[in-house]
C-alpha positions as CSV (number, residue, x, y, z in Angstrom):
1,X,-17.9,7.1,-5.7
2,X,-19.8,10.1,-3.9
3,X,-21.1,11.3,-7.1
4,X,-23.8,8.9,-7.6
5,X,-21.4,6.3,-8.7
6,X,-21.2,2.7,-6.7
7,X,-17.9,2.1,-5.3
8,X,-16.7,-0.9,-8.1
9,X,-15.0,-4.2,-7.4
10,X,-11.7,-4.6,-5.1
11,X,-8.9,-2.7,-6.7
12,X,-7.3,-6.2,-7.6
13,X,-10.0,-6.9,-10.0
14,X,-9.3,-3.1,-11.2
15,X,-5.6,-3.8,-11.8
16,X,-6.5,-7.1,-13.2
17,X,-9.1,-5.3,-15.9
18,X,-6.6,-2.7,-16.7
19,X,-3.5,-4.7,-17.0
20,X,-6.1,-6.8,-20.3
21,X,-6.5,-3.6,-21.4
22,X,-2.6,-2.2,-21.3
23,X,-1.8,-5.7,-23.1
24,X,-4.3,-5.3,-26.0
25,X,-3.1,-1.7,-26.5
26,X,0.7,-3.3,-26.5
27,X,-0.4,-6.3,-28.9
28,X,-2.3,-3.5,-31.3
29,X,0.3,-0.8,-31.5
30,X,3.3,-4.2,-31.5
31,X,0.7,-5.7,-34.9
32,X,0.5,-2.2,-36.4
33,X,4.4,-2.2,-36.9
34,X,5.8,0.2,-34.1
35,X,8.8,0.4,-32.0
36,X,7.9,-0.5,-28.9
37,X,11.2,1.5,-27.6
38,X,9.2,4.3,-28.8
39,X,6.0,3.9,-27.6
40,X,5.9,2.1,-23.8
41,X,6.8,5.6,-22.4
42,X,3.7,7.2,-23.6
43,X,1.2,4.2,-22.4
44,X,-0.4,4.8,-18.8
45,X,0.7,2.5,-15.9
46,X,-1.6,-0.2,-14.8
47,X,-2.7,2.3,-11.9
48,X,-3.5,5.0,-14.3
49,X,-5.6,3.3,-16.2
50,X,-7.5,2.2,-13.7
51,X,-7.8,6.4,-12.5
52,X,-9.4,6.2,-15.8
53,X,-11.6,3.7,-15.3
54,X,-13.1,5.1,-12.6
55,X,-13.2,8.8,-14.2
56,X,-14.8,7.1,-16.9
57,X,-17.4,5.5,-14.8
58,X,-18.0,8.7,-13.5
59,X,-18.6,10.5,-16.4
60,X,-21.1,8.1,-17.8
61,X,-22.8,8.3,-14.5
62,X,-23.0,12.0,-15.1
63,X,-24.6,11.7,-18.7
64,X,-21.6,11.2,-20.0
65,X,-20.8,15.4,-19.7
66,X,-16.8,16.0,-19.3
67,X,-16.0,17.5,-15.9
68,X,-15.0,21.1,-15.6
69,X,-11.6,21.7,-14.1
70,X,-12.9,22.0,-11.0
71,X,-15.3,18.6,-10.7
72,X,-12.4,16.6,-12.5
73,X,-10.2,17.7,-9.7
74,X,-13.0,16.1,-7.1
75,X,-13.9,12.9,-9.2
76,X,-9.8,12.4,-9.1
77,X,-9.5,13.7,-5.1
78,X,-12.5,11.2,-4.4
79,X,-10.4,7.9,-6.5
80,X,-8.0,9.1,-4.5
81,X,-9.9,8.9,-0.8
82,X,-11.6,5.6,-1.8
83,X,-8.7,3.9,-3.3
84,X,-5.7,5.1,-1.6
85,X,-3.1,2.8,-3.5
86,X,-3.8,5.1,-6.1
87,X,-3.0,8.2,-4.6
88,X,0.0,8.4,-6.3
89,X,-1.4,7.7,-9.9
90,X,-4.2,10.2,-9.6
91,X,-1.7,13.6,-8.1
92,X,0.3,12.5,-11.1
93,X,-2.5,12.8,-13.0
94,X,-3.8,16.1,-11.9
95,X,-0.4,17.8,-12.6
96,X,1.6,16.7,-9.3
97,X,3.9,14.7,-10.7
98,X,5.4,14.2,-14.3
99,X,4.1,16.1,-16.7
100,X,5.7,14.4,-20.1
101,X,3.0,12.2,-21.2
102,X,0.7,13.7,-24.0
103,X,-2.9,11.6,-22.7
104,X,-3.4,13.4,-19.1
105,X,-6.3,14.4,-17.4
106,X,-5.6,17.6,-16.7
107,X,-9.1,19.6,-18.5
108,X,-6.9,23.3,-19.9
């Protein structure tokens, strides 16, 4: 990304990496004993996690200092330039879209 951060692999490697990670959060809540009729509504899509990926990325790349509102709000508007299947996942993220899940980005 612009910010000093090297555009990563092809976003199928990103989906590929996050859909691991969504699984071993599954398998770990599923061992732990809960309902996952209770749960899979809360967990990030495939494409959100990998918005977080990159955010993460970002923020290590920045010392590892949280964004204020206003740089979250470019680190997400760059994903979304660079990575344009995402574009969805990261307006939903910043507030566009559905607002019912608990784990947003959205800094208050």
């Amino acid at each position: 990304m612009s910010d000093g951060v090297p555009r990563r692999a092809s976003l199928e490697v990103l989906r590929a990496e996050a859909s691991d990670e969504l699984a071993v959060l599954i398998q770990e809540r599923l061992l732990s004993g809960e309902d996952p009729w209770e749960f899979m509504e809360e967990l990030p899509s495939i494409d959100e996690l990998v918005v977080y990926l990159l955010r993460a990325e970002n923020i290590t790349a920045n010392g590892g200092v949280r964004p204020n509102a206003e740089r979250n709000y470019r680190v997400m508007r760059q994903i979304a330039l660079e990575y344009p299947e995402l574009t969805e996942a990261v307006w939903g993220l910043l507030g566009e879209g559905s607002r019912h899940r608990r784990w947003d980005t959205t800094v208050a």
